[in-house]
LUMFI-913376 format. One line per field, with one value per residue (C-alpha): x, y, z; residue number from 1. Coordinates in Angstrom, 1 decimal. Layout:
! LUMFI-913376
x = X/... .
y = Y/... .
z = Z/... .
n = NUM/... .
***
This chain:
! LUMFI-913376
x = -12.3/-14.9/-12.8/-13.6/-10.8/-9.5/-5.7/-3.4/-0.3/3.0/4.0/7.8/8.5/6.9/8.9/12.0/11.8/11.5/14.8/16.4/14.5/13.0/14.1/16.6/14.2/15.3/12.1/12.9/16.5/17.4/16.7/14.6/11.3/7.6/7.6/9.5/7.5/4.3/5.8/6.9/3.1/1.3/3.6/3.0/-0.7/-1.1/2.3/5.3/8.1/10.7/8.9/8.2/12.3/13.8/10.9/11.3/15.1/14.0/12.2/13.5/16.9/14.8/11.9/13.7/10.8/6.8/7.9/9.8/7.0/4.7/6.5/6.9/5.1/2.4/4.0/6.9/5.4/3.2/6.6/8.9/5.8/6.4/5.0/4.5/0.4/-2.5/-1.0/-3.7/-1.4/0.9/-1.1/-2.5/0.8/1.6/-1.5/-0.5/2.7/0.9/-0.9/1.5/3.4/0.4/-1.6/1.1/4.1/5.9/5.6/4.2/0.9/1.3/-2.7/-4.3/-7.3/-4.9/-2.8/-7.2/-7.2/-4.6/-5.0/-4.9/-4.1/-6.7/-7.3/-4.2/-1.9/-2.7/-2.4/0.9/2.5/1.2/2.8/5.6/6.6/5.5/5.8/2.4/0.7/-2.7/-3.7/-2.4/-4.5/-3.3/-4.0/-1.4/-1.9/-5.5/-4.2/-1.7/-4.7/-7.2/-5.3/-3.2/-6.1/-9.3/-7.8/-9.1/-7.5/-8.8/-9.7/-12.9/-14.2/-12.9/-14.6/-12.7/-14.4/-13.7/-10.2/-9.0/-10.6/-9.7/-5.7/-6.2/-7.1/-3.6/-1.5/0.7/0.4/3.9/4.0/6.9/6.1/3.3/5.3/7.5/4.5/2.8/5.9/6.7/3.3/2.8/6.1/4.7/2.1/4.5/7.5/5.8/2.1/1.4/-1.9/-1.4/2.0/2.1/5.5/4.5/7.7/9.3/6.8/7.4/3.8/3.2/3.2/0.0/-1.9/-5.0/-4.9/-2.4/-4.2/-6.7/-5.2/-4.8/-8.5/-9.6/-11.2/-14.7/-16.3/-16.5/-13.3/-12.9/-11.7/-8.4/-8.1/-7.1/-5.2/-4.9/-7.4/-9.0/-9.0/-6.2/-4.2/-5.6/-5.0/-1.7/-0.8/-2.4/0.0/3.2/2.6/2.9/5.0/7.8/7.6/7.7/4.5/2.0/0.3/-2.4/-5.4/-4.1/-1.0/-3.1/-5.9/-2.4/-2.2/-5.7/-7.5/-11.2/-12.3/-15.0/-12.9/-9.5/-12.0/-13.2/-9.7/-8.7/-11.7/-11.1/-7.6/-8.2/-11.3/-8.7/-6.5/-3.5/-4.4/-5.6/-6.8/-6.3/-7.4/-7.3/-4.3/-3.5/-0.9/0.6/-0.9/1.5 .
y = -14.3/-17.2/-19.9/-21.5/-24.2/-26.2/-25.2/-25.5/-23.2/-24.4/-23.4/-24.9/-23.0/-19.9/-19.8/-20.8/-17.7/-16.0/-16.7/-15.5/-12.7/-11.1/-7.5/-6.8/-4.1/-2.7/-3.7/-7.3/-7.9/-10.0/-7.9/-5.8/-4.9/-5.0/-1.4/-0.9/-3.2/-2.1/1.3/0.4/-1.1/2.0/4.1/1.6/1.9/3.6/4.5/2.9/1.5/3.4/6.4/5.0/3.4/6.9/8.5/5.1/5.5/8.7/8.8/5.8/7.9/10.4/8.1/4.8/3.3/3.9/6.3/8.3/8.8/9.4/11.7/14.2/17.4/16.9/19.5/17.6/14.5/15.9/17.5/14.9/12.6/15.1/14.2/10.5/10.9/10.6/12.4/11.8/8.7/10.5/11.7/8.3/6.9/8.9/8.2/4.5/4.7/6.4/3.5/1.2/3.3/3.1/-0.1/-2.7/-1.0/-0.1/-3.2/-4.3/-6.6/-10.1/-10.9/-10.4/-8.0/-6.6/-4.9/-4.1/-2.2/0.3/3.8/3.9/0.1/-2.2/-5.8/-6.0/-4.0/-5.9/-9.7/-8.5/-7.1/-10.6/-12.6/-10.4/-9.6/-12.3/-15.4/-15.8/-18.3/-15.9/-14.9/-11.7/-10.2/-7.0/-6.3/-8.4/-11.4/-11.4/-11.2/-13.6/-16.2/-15.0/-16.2/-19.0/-20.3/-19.3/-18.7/-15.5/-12.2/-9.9/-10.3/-8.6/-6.4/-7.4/-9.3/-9.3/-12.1/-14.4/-12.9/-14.2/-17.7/-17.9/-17.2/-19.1/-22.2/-22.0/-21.2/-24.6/-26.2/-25.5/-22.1/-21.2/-22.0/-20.3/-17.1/-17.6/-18.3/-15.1/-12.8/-14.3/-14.3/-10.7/-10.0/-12.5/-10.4/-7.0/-7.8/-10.7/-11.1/-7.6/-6.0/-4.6/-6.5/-10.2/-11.7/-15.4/-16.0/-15.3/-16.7/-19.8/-20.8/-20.5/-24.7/-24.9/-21.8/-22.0/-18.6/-20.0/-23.0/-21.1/-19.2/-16.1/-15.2/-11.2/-10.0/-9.6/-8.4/-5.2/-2.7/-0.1/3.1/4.9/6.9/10.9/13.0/16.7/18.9/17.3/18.1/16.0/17.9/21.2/19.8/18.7/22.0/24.4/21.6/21.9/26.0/25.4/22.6/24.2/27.3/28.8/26.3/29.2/31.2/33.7/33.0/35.8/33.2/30.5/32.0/32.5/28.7/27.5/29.7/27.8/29.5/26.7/23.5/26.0/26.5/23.0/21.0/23.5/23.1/19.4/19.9/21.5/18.5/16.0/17.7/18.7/22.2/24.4/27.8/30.8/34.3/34.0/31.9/28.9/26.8/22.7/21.2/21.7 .
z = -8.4/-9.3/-10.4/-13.8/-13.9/-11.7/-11.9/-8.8/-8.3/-9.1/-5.7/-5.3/-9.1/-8.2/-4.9/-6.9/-9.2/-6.7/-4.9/-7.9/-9.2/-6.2/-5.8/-3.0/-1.3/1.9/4.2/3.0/4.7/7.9/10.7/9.3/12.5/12.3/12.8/9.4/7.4/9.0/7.4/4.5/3.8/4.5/2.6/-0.5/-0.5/-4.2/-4.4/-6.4/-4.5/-6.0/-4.6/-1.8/-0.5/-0.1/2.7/4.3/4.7/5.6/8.2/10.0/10.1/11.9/13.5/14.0/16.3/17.1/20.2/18.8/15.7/18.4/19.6/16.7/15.8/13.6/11.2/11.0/9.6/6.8/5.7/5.7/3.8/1.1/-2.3/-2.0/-2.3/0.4/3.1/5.7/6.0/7.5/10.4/10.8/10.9/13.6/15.4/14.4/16.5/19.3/19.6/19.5/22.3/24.9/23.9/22.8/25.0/21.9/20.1/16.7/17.7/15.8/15.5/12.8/15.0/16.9/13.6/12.5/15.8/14.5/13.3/9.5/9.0/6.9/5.7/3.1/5.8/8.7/6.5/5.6/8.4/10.1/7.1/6.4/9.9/12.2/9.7/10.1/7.3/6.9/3.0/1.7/-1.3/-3.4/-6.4/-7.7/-6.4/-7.6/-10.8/-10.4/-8.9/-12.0/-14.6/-13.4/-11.4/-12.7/-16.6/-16.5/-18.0/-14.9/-11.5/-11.8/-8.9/-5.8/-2.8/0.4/1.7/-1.8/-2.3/0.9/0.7/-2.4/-1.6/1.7/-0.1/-1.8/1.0/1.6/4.6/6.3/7.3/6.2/2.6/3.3/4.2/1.4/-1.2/-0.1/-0.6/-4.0/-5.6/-4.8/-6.5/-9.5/-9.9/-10.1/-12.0/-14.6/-14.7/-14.9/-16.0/-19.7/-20.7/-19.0/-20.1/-20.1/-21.2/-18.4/-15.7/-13.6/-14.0/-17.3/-18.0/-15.5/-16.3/-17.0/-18.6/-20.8/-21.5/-22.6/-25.3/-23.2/-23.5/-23.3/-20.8/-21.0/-17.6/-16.0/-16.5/-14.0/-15.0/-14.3/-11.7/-13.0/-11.2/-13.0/-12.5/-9.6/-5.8/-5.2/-7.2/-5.8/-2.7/-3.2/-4.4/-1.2/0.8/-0.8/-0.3/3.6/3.6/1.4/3.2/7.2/7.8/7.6/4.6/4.1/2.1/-0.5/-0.7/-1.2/-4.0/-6.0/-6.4/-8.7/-10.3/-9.6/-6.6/-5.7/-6.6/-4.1/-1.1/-1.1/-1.6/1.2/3.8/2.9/4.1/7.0/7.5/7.4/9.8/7.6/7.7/10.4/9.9/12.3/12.2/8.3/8.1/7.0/8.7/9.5/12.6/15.6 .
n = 1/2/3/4/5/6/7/8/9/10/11/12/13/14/15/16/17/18/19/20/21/22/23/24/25/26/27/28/29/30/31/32/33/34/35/36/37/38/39/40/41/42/43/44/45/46/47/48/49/50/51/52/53/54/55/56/57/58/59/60/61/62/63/64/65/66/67/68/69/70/71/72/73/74/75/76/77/78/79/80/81/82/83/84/85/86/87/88/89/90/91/92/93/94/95/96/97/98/99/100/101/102/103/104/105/106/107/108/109/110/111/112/113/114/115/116/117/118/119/120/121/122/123/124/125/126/127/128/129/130/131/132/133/134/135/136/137/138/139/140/141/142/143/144/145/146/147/148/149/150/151/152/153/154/155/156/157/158/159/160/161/162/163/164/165/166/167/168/169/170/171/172/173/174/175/176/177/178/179/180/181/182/183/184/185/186/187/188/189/190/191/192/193/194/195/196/197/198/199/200/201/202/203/204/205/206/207/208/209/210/211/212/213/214/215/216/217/218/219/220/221/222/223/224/225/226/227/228/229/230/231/232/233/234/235/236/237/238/239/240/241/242/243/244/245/246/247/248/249/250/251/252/253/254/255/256/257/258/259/260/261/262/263/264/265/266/267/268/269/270/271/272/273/274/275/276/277/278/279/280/281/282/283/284/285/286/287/288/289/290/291/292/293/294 .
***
């Protein structure tokens, strides 16, 4: 995010608008403990939250804490992730909580290294879960508040491709000095970025900072730089592998590899999304068949 203008954020408006048009998600109440935010982040990597709010009820109905996520059959927890995407995040989840259990005695670590030294949790994960769920004034950088910086900072239409390193400076330098603006600025910029600056219809209208953007100022200049390309999903070992999963997951747990040919017709692109299951530990396969880790 190079900056080309030297545009501040309206930070007392943005955090405004946000008092009033925030969404009322569940992770965001009084009350509400690192654990479930820390899972609530993980589960929204990639995934919508609409997807994602029902499997958080869920398993916090069954899982209300790390221990007793630790504690739980493997099996269990790929089924009850069921189609929300990625489900190696499952696993690591769970590997998450063990290490939670034995390391931190069963409590959500508030540094920023610590939450790094956690199974399955990165730079984004670990920001926010410090910010989020600690009150911690550290910079939080999704894809939506890079957006949100690039045009209202930098008066550009895109982000371009993303440095870790210059992301976080560059939302660090914009974080205000008491923390708990700082929380509250963090929180509400993200949310800027997904309900009003989006990425193909910005409603400018609408957007608390749209007397000091420099994007605006501009004339709403297009992008020019570098556009990366959407992700596809059919016909691609995701979706293969999505669909050998849901075979075992929907079923007793275990299937034959007769079962299994039945689901794509590509015997390459089935074998490989399959031996990449059973790489990534979601599947393991005995004496030719296929079943959830125990």
């Amino acid at each position: 995010m190079t900056s080309t203008a030297a545009h501040d954020i309206d930070t007392p408006a943005l955090i405004s608008w946000f008092s009033g048009a925030g969404r009322a998600l569940p992770w965001r109440e009084d009350g509400v403990s690192a654990w479930e935010i820390l899972l609530c982040e993980v589960m929204s990597q990639q995934t919508p939250v609409a997807r994602v709010e029902p499997v958080w009820r869920d398993w916090l109905a069954r899982w209300p804490g790390p221990a007793e996520l630790a504690a739980a059959a493997p099996a269990d927890v790929i089924r009850m992730w069921g189609k929300l995407g990625y489900p190696r995040r499952a696993l690591r989840l769970r590997e998450c909580a063990v290490v939670v259990v034995d390391t931190f005695g069963g409590e959500v670590p508030t540094d920023v290294d610590d939450l790094l030294s956690l199974p399955g949790v990165g730079d984004y994960t670990a920001r926010a879960v410090a910010c989020f769920a600690h009150g911690q004034a550290v910079p939080v950088v999704d894809t939506n508040v890079r957006r949100v910086v690039a045009r209202a900072v930098n008066g550009l239409a895109e982000a371009g491709p993303p440095s870790n390193r210059r992301d976080l400076a560059a939302v660090e330098a914009l974080l205000p000095a008491r923390r708990e603006d700082a929380v509250a600025f963090s929180v509400a910029i993200m949310e800027l970025g997904a309900l009003v600056c989006t990425a193909r219809s910005p409603d400018c209208d609408a957007c608390p900072l749209a007397s000091s953007c420099a994007w605006v100022a501009a004339g709403k200049p297009a992008w020019d730089g570098p556009r990366r390309k959407a992700q596809a999903y059919a016909g691609t070992d995701r979706q293969v592998r999505g669909m050998l999963l849901d075979v075992l997951r929907d079923g007793d747990g275990t299937a034959t590899a007769a079962r299994l040919d039945l689901v794509w017709p590509d015997d390459v692109q089935r074998a490989r999304a399959l031996a990449s299951l059973v790489d990534d530990g979601l599947v393991v396969q005995v004496e030719g068949r296929y079943s959830l880790p125990t």
